[in-house]
N, CA, C and O atoms as a Tripos MOL2 file, in Angstrom:
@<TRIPOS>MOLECULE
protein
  308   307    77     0     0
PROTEIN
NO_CHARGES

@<TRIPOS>ATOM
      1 N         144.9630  149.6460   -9.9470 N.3       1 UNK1
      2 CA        143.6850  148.9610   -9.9780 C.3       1 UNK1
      3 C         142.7350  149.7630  -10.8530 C.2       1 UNK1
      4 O         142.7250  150.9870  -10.7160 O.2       1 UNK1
      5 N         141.9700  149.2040  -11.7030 N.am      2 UNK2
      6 CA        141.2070  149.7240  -12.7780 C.3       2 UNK2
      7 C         139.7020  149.4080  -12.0480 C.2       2 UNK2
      8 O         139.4270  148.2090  -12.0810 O.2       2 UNK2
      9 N         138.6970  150.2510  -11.4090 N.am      3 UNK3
     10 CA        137.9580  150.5500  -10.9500 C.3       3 UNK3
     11 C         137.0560  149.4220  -10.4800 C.2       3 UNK3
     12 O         136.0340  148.8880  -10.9100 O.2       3 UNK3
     13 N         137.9170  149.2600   -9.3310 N.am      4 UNK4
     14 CA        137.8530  147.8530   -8.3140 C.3       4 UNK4
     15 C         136.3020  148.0530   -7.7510 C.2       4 UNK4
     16 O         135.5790  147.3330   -7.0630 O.2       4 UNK4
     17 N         136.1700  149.0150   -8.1980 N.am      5 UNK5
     18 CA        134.1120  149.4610   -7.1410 C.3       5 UNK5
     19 C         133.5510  148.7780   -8.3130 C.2       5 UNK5
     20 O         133.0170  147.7500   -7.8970 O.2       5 UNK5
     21 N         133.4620  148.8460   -9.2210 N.am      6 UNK6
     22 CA        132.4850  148.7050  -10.7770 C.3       6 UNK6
     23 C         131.8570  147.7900  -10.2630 C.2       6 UNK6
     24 O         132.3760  147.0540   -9.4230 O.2       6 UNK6
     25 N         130.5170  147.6500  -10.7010 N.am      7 UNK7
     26 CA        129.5150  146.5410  -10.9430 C.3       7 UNK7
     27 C         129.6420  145.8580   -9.0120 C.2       7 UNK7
     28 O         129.0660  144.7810   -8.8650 O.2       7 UNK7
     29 N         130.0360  146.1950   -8.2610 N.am      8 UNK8
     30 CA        129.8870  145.5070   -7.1210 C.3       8 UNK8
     31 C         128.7420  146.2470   -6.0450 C.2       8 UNK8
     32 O         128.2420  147.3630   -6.1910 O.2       8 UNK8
     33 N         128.5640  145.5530   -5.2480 N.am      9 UNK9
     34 CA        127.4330  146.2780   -3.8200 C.3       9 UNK9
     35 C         127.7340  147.3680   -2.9530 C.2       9 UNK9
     36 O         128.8550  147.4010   -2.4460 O.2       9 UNK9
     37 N         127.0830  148.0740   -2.7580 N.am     10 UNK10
     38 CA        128.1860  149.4570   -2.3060 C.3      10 UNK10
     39 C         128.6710  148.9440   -0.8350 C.2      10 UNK10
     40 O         129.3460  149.6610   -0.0950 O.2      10 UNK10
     41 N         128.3260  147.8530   -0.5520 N.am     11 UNK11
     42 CA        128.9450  147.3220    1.0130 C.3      11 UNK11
     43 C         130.1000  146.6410    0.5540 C.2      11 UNK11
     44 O         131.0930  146.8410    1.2530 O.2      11 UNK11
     45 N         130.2690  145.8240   -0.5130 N.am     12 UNK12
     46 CA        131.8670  145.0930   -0.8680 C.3      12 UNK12
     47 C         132.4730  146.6050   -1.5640 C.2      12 UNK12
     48 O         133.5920  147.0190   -1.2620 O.2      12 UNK12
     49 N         131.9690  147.0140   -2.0990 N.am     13 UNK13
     50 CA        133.2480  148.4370   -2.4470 C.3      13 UNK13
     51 C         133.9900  148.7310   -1.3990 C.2      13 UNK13
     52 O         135.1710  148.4840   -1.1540 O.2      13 UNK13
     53 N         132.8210  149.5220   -0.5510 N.am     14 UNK14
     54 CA        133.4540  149.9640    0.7420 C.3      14 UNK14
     55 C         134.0830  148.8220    1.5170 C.2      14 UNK14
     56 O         134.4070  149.4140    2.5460 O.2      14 UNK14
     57 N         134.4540  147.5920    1.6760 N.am     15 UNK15
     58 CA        135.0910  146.7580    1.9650 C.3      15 UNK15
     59 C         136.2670  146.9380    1.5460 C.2      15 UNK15
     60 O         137.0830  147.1550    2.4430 O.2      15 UNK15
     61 N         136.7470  146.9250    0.2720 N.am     16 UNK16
     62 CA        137.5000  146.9160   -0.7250 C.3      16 UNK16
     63 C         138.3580  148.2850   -0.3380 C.2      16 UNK16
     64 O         139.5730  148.4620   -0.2490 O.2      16 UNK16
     65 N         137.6140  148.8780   -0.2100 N.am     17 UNK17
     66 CA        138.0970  150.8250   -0.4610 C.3      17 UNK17
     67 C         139.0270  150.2500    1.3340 C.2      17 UNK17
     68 O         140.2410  150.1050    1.1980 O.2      17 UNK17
     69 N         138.6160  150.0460    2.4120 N.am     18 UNK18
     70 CA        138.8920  149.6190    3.5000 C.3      18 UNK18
     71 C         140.5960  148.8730    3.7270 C.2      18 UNK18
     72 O         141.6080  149.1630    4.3650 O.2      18 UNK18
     73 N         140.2020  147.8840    2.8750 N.am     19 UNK19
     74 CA        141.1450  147.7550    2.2480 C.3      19 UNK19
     75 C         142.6270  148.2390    1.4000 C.2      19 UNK19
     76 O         143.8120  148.1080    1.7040 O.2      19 UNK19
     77 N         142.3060  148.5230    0.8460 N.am     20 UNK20
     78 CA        143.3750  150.0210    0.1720 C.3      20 UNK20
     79 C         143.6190  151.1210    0.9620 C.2      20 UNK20
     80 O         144.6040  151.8570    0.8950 O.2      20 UNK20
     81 N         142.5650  151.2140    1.8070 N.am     21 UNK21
     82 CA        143.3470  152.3020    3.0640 C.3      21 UNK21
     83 C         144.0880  151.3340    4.1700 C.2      21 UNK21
     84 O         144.9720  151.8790    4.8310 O.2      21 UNK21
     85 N         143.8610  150.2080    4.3820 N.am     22 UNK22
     86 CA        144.9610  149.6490    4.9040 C.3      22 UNK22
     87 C         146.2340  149.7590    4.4200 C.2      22 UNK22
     88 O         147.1100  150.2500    5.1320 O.2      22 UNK22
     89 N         146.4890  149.3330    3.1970 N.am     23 UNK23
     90 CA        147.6470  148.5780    2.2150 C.3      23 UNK23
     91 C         148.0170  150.2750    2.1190 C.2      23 UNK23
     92 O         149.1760  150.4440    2.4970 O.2      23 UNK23
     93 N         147.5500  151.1770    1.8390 N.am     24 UNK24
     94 CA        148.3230  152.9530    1.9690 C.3      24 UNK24
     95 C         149.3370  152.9090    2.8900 C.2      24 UNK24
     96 O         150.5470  152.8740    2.6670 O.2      24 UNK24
     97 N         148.6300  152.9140    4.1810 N.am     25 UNK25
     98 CA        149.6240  152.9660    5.6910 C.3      25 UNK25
     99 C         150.2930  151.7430    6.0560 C.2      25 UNK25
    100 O         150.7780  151.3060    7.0990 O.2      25 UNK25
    101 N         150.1860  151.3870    5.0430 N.am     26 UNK26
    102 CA        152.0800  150.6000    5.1700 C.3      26 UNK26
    103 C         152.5080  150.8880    3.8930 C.2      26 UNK26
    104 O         152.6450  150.1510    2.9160 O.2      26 UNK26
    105 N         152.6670  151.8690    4.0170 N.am     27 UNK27
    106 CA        153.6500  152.7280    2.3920 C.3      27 UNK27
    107 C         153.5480  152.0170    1.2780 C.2      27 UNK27
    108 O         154.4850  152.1780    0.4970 O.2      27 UNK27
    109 N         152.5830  151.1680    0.9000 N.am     28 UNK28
    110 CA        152.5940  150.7030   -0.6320 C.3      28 UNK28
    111 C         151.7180  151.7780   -1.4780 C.2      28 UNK28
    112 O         150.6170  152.2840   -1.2570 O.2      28 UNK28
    113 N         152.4020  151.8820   -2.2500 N.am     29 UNK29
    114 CA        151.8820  152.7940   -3.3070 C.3      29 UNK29
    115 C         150.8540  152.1140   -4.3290 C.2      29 UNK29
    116 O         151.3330  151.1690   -4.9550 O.2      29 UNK29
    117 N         149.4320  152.4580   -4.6180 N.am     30 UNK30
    118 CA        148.6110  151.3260   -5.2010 C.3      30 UNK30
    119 C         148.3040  152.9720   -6.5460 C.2      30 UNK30
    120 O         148.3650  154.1390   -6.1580 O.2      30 UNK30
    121 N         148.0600  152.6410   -7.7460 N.am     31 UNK31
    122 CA        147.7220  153.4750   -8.9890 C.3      31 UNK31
    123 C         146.1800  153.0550   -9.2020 C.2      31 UNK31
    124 O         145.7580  151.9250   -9.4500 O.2      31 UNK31
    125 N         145.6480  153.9150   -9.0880 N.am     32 UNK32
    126 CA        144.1360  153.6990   -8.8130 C.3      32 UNK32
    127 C         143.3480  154.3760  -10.2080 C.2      32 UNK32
    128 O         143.7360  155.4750  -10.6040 O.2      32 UNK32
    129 N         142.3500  153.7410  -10.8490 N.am     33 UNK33
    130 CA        141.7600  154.2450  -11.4470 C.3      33 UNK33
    131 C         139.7980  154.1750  -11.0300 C.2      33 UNK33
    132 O         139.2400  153.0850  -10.8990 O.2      33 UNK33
    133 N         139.1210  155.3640  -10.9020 N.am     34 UNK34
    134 CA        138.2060  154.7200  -10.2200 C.3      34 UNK34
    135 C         136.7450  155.8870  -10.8990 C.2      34 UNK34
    136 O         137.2360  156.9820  -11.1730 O.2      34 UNK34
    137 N         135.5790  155.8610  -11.1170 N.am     35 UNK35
    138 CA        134.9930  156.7750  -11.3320 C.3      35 UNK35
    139 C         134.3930  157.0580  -10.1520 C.2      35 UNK35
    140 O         133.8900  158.1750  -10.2730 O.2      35 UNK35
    141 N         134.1050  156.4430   -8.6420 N.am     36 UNK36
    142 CA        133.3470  157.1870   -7.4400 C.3      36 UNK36
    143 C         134.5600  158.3120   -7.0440 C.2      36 UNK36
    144 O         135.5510  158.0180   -6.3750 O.2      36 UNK36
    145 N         134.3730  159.1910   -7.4050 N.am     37 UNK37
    146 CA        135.5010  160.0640   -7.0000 C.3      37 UNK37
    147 C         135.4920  160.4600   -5.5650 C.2      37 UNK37
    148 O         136.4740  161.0890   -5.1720 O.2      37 UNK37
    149 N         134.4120  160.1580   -4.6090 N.am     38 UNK38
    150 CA        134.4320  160.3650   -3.6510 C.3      38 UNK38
    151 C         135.7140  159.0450   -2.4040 C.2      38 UNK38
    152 O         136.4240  159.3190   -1.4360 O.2      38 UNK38
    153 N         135.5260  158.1420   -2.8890 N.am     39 UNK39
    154 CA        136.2010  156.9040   -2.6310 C.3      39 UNK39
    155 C         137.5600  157.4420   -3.2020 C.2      39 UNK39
    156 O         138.5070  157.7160   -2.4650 O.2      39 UNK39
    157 N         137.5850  157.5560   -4.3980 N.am     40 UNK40
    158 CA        139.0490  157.2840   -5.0250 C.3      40 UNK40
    159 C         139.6420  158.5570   -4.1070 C.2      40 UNK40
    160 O         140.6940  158.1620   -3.6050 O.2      40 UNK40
    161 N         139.3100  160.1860   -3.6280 N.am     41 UNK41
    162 CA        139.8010  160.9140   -3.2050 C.3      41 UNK41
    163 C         140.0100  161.0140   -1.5780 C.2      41 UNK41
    164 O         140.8490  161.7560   -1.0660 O.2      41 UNK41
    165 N         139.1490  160.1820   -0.8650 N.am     42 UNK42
    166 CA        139.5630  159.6820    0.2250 C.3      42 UNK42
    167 C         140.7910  159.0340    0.2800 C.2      42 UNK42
    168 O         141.6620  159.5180    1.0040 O.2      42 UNK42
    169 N         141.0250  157.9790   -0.3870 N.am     43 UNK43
    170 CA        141.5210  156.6530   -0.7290 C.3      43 UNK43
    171 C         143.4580  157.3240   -0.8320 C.2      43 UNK43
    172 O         144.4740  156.9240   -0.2630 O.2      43 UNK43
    173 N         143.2200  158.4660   -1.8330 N.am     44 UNK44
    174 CA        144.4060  159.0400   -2.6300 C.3      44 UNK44
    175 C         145.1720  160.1250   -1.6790 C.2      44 UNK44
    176 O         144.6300  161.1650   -1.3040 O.2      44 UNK44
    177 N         146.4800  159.7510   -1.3480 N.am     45 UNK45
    178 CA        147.7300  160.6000   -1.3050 C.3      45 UNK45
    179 C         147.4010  161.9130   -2.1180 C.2      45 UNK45
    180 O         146.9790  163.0520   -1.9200 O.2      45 UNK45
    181 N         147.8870  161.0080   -3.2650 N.am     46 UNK46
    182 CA        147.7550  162.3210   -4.0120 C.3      46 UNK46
    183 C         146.7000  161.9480   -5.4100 C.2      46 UNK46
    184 O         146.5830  160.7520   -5.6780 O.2      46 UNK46
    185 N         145.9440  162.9720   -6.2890 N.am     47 UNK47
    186 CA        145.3380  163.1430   -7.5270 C.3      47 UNK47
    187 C         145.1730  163.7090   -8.1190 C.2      47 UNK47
    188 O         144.9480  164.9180   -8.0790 O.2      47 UNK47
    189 N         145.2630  162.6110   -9.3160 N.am     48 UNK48
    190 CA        144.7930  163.5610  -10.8580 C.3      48 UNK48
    191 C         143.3180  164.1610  -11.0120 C.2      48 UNK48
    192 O         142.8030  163.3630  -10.2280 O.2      48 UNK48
    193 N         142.6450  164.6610  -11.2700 N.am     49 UNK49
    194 CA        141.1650  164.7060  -11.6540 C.3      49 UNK49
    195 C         141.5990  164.7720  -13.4510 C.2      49 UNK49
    196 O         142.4540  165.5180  -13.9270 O.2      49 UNK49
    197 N         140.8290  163.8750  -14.1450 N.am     50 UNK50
    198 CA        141.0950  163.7160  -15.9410 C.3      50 UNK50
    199 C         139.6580  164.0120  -16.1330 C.2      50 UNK50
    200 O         138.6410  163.4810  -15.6870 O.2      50 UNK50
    201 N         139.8870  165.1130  -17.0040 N.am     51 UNK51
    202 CA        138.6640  164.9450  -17.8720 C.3      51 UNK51
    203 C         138.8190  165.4160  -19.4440 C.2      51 UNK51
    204 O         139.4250  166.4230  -19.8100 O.2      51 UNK51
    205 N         138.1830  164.5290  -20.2420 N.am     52 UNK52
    206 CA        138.3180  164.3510  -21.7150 C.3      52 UNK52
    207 C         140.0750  164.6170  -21.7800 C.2      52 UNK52
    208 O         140.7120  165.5710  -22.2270 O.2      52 UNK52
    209 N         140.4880  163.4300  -21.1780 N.am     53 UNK53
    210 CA        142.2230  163.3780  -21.3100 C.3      53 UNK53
    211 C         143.0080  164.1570  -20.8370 C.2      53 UNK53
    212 O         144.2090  163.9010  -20.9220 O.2      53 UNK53
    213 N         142.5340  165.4060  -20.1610 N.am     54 UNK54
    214 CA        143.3220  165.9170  -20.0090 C.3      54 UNK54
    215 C         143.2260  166.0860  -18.4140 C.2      54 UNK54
    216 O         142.1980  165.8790  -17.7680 O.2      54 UNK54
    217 N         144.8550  166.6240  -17.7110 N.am     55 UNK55
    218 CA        144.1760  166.9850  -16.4320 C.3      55 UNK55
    219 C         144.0290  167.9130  -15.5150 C.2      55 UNK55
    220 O         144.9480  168.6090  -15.0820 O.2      55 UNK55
    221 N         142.8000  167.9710  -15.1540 N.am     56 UNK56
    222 CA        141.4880  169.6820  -15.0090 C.3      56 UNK56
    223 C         142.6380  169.8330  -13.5350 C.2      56 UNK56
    224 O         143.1100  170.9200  -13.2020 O.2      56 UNK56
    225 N         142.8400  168.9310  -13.0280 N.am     57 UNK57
    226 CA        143.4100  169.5650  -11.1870 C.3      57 UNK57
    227 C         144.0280  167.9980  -10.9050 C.2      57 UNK57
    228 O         143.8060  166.8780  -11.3660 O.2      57 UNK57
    229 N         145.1500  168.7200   -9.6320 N.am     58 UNK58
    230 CA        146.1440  167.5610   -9.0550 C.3      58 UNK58
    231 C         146.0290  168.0970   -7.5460 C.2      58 UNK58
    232 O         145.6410  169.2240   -7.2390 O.2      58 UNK58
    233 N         146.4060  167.1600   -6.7250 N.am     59 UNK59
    234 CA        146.7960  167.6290   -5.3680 C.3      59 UNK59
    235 C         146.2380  166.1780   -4.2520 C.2      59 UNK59
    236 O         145.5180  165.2480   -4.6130 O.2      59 UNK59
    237 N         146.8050  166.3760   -2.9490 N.am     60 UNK60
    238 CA        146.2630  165.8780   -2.1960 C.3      60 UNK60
    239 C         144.7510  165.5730   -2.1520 C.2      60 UNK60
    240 O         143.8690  166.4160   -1.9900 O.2      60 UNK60
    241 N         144.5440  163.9730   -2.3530 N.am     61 UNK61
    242 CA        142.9150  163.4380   -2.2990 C.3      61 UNK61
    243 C         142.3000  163.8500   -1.7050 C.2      61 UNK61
    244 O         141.1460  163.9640   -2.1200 O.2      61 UNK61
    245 N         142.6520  164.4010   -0.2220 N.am     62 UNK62
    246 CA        141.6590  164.9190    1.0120 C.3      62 UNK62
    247 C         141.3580  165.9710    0.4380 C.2      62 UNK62
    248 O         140.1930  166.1660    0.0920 O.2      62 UNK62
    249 N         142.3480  166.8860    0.2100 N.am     63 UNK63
    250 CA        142.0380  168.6830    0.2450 C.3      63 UNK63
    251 C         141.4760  168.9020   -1.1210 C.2      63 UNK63
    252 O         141.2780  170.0720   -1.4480 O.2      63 UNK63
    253 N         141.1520  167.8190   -2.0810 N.am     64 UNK64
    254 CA        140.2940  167.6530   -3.4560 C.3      64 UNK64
    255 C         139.1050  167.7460   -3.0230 C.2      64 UNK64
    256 O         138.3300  168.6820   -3.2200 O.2      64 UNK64
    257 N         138.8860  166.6170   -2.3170 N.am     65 UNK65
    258 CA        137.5940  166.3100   -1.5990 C.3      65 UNK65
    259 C         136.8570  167.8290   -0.8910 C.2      65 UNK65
    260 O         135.6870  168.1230   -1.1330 O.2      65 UNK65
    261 N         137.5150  168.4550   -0.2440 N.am     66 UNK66
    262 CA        137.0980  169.7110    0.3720 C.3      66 UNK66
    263 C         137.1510  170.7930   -0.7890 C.2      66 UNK66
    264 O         137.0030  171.9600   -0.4260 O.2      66 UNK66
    265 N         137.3710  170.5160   -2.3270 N.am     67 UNK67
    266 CA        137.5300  171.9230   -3.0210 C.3      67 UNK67
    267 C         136.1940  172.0810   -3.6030 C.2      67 UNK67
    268 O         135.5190  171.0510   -3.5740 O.2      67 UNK67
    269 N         135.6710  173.0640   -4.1000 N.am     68 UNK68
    270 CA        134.2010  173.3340   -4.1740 C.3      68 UNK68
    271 C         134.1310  173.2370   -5.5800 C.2      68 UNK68
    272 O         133.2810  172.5200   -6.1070 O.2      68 UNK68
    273 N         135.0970  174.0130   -6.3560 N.am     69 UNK69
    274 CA        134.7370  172.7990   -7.6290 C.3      69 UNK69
    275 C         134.2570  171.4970   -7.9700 C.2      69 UNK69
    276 O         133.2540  171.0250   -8.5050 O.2      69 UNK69
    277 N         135.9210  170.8510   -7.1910 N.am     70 UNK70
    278 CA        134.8610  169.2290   -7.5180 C.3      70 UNK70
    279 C         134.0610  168.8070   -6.5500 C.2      70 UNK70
    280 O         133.5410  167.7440   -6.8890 O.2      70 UNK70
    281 N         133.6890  169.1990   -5.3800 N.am     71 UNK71
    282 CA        132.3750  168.6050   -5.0310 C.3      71 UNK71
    283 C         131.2130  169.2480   -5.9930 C.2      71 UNK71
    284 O         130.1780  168.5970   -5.8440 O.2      71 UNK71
    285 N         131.0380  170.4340   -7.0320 N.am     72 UNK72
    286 CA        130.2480  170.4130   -7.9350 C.3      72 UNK72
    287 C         130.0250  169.7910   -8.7550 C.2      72 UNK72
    288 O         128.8860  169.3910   -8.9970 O.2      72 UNK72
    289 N         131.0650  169.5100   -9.4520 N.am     73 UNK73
    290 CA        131.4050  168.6280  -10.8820 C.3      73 UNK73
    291 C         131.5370  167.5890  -10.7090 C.2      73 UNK73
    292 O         131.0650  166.7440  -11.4700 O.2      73 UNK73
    293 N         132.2270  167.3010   -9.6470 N.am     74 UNK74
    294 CA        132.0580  165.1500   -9.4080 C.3      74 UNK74
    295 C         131.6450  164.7620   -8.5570 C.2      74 UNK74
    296 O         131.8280  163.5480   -8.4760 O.2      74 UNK74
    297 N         130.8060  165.4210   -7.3090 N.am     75 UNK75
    298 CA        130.5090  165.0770   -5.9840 C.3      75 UNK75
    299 C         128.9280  165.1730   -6.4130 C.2      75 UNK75
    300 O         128.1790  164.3790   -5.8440 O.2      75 UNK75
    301 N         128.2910  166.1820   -7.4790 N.am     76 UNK76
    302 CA        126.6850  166.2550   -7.3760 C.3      76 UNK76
    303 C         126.5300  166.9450   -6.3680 C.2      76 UNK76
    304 O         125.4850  166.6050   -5.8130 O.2      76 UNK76
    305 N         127.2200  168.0310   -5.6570 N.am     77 UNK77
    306 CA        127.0230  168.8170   -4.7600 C.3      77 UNK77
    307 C         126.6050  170.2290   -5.2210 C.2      77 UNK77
    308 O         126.3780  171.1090   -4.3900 O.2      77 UNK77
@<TRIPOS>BOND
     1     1     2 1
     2     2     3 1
     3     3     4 2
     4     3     5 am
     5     5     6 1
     6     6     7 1
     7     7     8 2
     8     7     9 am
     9     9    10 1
    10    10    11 1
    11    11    12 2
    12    11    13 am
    13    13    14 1
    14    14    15 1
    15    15    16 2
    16    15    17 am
    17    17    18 1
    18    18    19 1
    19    19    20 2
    20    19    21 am
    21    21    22 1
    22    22    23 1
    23    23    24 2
    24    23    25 am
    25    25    26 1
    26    26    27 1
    27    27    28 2
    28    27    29 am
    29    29    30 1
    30    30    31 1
    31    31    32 2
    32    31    33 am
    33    33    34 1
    34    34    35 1
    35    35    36 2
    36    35    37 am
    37    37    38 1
    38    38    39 1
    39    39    40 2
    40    39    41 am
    41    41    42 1
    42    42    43 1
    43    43    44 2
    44    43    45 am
    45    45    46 1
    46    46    47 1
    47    47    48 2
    48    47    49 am
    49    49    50 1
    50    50    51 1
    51    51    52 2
    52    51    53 am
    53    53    54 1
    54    54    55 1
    55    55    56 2
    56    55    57 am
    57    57    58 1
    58    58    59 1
    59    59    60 2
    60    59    61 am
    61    61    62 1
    62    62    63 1
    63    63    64 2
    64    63    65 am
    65    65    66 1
    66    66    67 1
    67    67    68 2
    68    67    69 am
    69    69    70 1
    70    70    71 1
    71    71    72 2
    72    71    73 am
    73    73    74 1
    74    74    75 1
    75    75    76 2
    76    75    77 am
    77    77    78 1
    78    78    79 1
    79    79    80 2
    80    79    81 am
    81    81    82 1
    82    82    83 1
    83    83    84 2
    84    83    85 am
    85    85    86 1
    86    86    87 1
    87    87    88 2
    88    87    89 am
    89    89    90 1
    90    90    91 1
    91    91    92 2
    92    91    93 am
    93    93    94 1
    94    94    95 1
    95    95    96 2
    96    95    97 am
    97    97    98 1
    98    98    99 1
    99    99   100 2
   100    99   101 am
   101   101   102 1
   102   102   103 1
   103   103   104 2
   104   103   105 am
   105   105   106 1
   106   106   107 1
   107   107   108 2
   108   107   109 am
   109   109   110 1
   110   110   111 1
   111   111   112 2
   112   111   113 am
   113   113   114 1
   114   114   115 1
   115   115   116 2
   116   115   117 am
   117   117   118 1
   118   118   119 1
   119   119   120 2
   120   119   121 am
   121   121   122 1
   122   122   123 1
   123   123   124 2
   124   123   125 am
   125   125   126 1
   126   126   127 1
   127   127   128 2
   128   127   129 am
   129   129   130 1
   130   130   131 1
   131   131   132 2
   132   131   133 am
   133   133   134 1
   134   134   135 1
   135   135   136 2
   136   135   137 am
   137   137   138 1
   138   138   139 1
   139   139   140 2
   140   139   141 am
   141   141   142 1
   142   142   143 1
   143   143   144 2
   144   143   145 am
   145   145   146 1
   146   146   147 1
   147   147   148 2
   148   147   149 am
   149   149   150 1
   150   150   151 1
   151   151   152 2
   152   151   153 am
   153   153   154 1
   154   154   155 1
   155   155   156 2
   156   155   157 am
   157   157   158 1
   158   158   159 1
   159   159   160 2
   160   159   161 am
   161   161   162 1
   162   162   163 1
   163   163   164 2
   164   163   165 am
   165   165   166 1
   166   166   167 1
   167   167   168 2
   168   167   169 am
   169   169   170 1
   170   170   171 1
   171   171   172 2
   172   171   173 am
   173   173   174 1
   174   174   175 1
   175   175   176 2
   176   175   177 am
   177   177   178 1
   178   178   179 1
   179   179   180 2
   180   179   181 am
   181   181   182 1
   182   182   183 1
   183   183   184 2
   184   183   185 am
   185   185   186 1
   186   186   187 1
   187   187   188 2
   188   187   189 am
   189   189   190 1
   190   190   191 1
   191   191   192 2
   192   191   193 am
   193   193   194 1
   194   194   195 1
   195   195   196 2
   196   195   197 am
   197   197   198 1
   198   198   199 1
   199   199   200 2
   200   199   201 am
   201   201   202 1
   202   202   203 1
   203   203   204 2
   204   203   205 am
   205   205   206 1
   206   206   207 1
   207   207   208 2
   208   207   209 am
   209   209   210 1
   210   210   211 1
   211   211   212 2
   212   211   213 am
   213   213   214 1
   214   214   215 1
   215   215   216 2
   216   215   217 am
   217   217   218 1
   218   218   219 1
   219   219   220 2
   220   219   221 am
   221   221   222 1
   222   222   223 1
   223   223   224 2
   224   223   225 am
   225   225   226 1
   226   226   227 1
   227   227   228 2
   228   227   229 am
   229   229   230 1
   230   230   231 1
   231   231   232 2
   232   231   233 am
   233   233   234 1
   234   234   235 1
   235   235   236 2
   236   235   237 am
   237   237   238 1
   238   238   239 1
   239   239   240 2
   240   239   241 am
   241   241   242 1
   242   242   243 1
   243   243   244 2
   244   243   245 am
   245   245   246 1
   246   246   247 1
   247   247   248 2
   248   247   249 am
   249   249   250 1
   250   250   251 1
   251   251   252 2
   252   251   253 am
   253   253   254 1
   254   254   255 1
   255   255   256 2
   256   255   257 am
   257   257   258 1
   258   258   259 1
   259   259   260 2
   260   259   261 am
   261   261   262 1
   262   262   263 1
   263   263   264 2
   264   263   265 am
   265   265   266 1
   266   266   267 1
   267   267   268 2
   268   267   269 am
   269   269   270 1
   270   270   271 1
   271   271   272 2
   272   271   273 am
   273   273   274 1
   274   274   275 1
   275   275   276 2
   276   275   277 am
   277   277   278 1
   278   278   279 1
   279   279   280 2
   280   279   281 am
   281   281   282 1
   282   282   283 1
   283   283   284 2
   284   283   285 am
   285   285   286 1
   286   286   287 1
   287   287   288 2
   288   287   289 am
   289   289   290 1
   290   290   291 1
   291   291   292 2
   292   291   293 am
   293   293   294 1
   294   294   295 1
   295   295   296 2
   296   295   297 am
   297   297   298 1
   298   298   299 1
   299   299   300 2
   300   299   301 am
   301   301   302 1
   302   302   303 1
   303   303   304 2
   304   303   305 am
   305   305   306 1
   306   306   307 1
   307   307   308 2
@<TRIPOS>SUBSTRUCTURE
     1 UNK1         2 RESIDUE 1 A UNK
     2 UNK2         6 RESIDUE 1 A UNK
     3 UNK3        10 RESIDUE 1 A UNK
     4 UNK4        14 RESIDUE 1 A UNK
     5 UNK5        18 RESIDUE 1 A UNK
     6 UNK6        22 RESIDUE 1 A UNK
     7 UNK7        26 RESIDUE 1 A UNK
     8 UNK8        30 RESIDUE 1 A UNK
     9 UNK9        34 RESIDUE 1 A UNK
    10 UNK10       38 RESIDUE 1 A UNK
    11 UNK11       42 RESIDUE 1 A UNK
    12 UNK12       46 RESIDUE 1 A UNK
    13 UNK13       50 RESIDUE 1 A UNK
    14 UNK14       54 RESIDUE 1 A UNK
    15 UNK15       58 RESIDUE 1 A UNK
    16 UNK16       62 RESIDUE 1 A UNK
    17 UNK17       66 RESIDUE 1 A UNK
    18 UNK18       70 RESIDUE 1 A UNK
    19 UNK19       74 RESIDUE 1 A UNK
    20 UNK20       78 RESIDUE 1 A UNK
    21 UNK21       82 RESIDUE 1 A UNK
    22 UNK22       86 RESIDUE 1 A UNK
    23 UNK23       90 RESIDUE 1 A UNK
    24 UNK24       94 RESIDUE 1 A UNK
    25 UNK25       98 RESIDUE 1 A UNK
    26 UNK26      102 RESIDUE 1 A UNK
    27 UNK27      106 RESIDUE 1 A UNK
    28 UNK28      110 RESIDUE 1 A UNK
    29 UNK29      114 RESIDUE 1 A UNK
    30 UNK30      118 RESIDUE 1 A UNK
    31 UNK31      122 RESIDUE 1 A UNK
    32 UNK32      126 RESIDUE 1 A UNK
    33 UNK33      130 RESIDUE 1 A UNK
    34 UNK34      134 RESIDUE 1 A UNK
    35 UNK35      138 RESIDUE 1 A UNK
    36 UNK36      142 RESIDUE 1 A UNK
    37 UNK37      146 RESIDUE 1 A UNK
    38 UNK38      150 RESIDUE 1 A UNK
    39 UNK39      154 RESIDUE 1 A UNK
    40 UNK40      158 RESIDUE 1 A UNK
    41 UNK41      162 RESIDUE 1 A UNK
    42 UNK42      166 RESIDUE 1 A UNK
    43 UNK43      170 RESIDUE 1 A UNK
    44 UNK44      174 RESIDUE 1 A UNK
    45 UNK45      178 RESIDUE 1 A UNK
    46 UNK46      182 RESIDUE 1 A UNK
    47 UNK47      186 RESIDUE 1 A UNK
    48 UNK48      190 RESIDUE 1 A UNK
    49 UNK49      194 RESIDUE 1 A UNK
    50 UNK50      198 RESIDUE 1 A UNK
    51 UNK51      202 RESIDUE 1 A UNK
    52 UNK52      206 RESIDUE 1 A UNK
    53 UNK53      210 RESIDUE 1 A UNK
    54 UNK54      214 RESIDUE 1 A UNK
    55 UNK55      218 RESIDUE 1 A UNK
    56 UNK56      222 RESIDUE 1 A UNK
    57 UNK57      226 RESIDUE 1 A UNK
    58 UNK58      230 RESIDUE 1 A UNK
    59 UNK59      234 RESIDUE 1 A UNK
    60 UNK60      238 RESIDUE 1 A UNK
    61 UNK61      242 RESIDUE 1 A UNK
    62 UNK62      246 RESIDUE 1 A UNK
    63 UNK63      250 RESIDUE 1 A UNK
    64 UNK64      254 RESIDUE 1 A UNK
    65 UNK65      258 RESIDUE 1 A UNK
    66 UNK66      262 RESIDUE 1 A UNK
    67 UNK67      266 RESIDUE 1 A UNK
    68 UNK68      270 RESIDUE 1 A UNK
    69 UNK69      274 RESIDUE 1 A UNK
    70 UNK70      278 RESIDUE 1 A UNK
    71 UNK71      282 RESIDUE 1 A UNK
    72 UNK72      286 RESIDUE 1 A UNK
    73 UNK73      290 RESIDUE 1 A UNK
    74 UNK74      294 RESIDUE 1 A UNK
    75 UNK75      298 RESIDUE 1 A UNK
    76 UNK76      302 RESIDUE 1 A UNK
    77 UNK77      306 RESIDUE 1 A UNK
């Protein structure tokens, strides 16, 4: 999915995002492209973080979410 949040209300995103954490836990594998990185790293098994093509860090979405890098650089933290 090519960044299913874009241009929508942050109440249908989070609908949406709701969604995709359903469709996870029944083992479908969904390829996500998304710029709220906070969503997409909840959302993600596993991730890329890309920047200018290349990619800066990989790992489990959760334990992304908790790294202090990117809550600097993509969280605005």
């Amino acid at each position: 999915l090519d960044e299913p949040s874009l241009g929508l209300a942050p109440l249908v995103a989070e609908k949406i995002f709701d969604v995709l954490l359903k469709i996870q836990a029944e083992g479908v594998g969904i390829l996500l492209v998304e710029q709220n990185a906070r969503w997409a790293l909840e959302a993600a098994a596993w991730a890329y973080v890309i920047e200018t093509g290349k990619i800066v860090l990989e790992g489990e979405g959760r334990k992304l979410l908790m790294n202090t890098q990117v809550r600097k650089a993509y969280l605005g933290e």
